[in-house]
C-alpha positions as CSV (number, residue, x, y, z in Angstrom):
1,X,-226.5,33.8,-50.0
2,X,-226.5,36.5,-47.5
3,X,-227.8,39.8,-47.8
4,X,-225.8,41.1,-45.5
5,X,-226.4,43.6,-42.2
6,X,-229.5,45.2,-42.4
7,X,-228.6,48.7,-42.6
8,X,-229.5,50.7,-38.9
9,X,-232.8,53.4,-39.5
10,X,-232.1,56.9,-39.2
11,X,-232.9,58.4,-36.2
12,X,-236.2,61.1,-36.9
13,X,-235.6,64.5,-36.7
14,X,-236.4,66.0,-33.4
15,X,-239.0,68.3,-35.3
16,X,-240.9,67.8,-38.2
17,X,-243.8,70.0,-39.8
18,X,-245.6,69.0,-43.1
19,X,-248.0,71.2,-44.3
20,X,-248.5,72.8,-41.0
21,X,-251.8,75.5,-41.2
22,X,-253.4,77.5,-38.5
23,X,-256.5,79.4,-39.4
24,X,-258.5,81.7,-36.8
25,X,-262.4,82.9,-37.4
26,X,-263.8,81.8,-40.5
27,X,-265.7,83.6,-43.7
28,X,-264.1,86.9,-45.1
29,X,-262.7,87.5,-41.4
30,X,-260.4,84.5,-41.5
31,X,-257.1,85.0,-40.3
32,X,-254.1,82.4,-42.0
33,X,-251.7,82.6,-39.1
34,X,-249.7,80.2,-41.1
35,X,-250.6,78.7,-44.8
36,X,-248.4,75.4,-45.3
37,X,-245.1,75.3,-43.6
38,X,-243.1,72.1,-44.0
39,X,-240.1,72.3,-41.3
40,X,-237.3,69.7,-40.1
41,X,-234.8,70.7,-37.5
42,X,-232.3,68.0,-36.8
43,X,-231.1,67.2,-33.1
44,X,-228.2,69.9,-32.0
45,X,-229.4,73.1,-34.6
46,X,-229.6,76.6,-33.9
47,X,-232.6,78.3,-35.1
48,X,-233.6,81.7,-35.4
49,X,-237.2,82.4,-36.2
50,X,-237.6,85.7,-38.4
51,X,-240.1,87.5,-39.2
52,X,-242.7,91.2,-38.7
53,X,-245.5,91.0,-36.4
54,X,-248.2,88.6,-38.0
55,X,-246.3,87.0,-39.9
56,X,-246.6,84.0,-38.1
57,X,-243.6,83.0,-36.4
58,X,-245.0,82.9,-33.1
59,X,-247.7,80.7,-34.1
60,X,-245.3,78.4,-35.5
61,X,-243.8,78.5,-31.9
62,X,-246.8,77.9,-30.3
63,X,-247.3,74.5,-32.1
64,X,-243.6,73.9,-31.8
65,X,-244.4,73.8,-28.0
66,X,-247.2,72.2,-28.3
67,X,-249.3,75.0,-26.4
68,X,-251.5,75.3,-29.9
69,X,-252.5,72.5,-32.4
70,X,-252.4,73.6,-36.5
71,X,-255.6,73.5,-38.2
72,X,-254.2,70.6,-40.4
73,X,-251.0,69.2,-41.5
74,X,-248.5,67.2,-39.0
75,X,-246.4,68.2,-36.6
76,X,-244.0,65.4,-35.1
77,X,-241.3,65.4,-32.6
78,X,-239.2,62.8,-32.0
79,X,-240.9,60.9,-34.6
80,X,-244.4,61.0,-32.4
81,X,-247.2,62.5,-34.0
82,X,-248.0,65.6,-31.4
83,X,-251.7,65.5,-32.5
84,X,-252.0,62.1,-31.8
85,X,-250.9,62.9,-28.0
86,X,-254.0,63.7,-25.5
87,X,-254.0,66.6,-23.5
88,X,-252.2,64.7,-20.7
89,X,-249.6,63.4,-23.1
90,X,-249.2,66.7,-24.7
91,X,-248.4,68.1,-21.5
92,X,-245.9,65.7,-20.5
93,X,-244.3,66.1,-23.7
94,X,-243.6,70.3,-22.6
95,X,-243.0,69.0,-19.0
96,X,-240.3,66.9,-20.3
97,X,-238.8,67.8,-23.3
98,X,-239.4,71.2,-24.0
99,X,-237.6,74.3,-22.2
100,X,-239.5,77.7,-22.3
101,X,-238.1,81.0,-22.3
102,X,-239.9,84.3,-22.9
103,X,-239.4,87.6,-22.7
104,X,-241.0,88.3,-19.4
105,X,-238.7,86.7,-17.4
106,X,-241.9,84.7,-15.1
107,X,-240.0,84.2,-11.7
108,X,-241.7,84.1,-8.9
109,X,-241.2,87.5,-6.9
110,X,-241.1,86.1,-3.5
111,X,-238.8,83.1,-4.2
112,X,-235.2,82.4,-4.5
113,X,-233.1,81.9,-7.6
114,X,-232.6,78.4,-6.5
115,X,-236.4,77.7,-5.5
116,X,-237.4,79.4,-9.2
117,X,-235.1,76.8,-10.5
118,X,-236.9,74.1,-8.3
119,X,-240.2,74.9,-9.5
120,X,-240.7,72.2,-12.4
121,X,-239.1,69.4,-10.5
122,X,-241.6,70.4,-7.8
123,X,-244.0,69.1,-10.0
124,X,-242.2,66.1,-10.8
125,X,-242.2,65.0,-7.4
126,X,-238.7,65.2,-7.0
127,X,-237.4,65.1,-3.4
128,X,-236.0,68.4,-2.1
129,X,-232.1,67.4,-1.9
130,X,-232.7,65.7,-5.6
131,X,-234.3,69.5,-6.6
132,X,-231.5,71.3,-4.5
133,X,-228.7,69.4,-6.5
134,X,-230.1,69.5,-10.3
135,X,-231.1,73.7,-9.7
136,X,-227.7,74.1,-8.1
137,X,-226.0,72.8,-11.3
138,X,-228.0,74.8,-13.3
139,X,-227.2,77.9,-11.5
140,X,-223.6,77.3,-12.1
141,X,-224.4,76.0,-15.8
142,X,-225.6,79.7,-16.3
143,X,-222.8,81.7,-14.1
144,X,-225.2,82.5,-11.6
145,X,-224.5,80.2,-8.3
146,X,-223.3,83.0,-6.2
147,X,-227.0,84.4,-6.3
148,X,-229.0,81.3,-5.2
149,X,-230.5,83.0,-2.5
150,X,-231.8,86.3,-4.0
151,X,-234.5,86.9,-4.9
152,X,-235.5,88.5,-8.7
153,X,-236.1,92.0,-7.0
154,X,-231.9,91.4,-6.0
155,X,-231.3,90.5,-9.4
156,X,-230.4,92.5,-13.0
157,X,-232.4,91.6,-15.6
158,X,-230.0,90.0,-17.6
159,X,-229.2,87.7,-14.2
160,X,-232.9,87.5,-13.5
161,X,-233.1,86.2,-17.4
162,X,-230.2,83.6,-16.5
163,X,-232.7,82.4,-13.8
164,X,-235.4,81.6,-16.4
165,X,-232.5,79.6,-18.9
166,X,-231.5,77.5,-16.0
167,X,-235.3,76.9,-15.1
168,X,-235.9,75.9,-18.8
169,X,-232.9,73.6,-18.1
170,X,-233.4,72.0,-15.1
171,X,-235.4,69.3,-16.8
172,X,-232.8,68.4,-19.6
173,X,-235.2,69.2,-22.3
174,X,-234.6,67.6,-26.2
175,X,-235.1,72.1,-27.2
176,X,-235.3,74.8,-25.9
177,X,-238.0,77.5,-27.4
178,X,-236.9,80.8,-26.9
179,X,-239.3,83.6,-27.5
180,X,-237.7,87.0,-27.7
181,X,-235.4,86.2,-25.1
182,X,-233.7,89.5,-24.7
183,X,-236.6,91.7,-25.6
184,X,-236.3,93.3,-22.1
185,X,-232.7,93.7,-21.9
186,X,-230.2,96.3,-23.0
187,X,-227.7,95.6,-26.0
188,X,-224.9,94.2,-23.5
189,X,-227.4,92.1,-21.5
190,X,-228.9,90.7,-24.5
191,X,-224.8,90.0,-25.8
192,X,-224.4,87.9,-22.8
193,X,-227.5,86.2,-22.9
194,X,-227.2,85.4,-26.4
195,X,-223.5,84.3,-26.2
196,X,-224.5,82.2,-23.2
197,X,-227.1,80.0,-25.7
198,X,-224.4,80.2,-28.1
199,X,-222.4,78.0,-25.6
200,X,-225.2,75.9,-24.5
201,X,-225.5,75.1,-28.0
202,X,-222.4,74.2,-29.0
203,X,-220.9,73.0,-25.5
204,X,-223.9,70.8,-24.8
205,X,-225.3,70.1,-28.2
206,X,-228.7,71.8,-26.9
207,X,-230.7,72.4,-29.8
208,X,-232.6,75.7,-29.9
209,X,-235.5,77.9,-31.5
210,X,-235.1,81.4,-30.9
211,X,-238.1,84.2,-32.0
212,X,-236.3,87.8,-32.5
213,X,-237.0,90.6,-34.9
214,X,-233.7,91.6,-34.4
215,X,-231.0,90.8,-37.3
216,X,-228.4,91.4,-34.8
217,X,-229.5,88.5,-32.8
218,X,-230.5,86.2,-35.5
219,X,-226.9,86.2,-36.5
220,X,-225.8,84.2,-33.3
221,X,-227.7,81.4,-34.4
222,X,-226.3,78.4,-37.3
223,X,-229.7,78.8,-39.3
224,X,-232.4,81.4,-39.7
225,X,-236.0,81.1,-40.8
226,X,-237.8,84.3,-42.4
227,X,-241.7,83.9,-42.3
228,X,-243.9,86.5,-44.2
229,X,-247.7,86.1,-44.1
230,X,-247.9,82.5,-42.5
231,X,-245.4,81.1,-45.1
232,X,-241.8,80.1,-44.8
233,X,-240.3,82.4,-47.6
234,X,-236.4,81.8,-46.5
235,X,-234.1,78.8,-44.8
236,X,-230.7,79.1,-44.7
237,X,-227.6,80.6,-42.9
238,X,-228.0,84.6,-41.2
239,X,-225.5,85.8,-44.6
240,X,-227.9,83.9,-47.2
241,X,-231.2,85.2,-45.6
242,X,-230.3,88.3,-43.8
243,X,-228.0,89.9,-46.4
């Protein structure tokens, strides 16, 4: 007899934490940055990252992009065990699949919107009209293909900030980690910045981490997180942990 289709395996998560901890010094002046976080965010989410200073949530984003390795516990993306990945490998994995933003905006003064876009497929080895086209796309993915060929010092911040998203992007990253994105603008740049990774998200299925201290913000995204000395304490929607 039979025993029918075998049944298809679930795809992994795109991240996965287990008992993530990251301790600095040692002795009485140990710091816990973070003290056993388990985390799974599923391809497509929105997630805001809560939290006061030292409480941890940066550190959690640090390992998230793999620019810092946890003291113990597993971190996996995709399925693949980041700690298992050597330096090269772990640098591919950011060059590839992970989009930064931060708060400082990180264009380079002297360069064009379009070049700044450029920049990682520079590194790629991409030829120049391959680059042109993909930054170009970008540019207009992010409203901002009329300003190609200024310069940041020509550009708002909020534009200059729309630079840095389309940078992030010009690799088609799996996330994008966003650090305090708007943390330099005012409240109607930081609207349109956050309304743009609204529509990223849910135009493009984009999944996102986004680091604010700002309720206001958090509330644009579909889940938050609220961390409080190195632990997880809340996961759920911005009404159940923010009310």
């Amino acid at each position: 007899m039979s025993a029918g289709p075998v049944a298809a395996r679930a795809a992994p998560p795109l991240i996965e934490m287990r008992g993530i901890k990251k301790f600095y010094g040692t002795g009485a002046a140990q710091v816990r940055a973070l003290d056993g976080v388990d985390l799974v965010v599923e391809e497509g989410e929105f997630v805001a990252v809560m939290g006061s200073s030292g409480s941890g949530k940066s550190t959690c984003m640090n390992i998230l992009g793999a620019l810092d390795a946890p003291s113990a516990g597993s971190y996996r993306f995709k399925g693949v065990d980041v700690a298992g990945l050597d330096r090269d490998q772990q640098a591919l994995l950011r060059r590839q699949y992970i989009g930064f933003v931060f708060q400082s905006f990180n264009l380079l003064a002297r360069t064009s919107a379009l070049e700044n876009v450029e920049l990682p497929l520079l590194y790629r080895g991409y030829r120049r009209a391959r680059r042109r086209k993909l930054a170009l796309e970008k540019l207009e993915l992010v409203g901002l293909s009329d300003r190609a060929k200024h310069t940041p010092a020509e550009l708002s911040g909020g534009q200059q900030q729309r630079v840095a998203i389309a940078r992030a992007l010009v690799s088609d990253p799996a996330v994008l980690l966003a650090d305090e994105p708007t943390g330099n603008l005012d409240s109607e740049r930081s609207r349109e910045i956050m309304e743009l990774l609204v529509a990223l998200n849910r135009e493009r299925n984009l999944s996102i981490c986004l680091v604010t201290h700002e309720p206001d913000l958090a509330v644009y995204a579909r889940r938050v997180l609220w961390f409080q000395d190195g632990r997880m304490l809340k996961d759920g929607t911005p009404a159940e942990v923010l009310s």
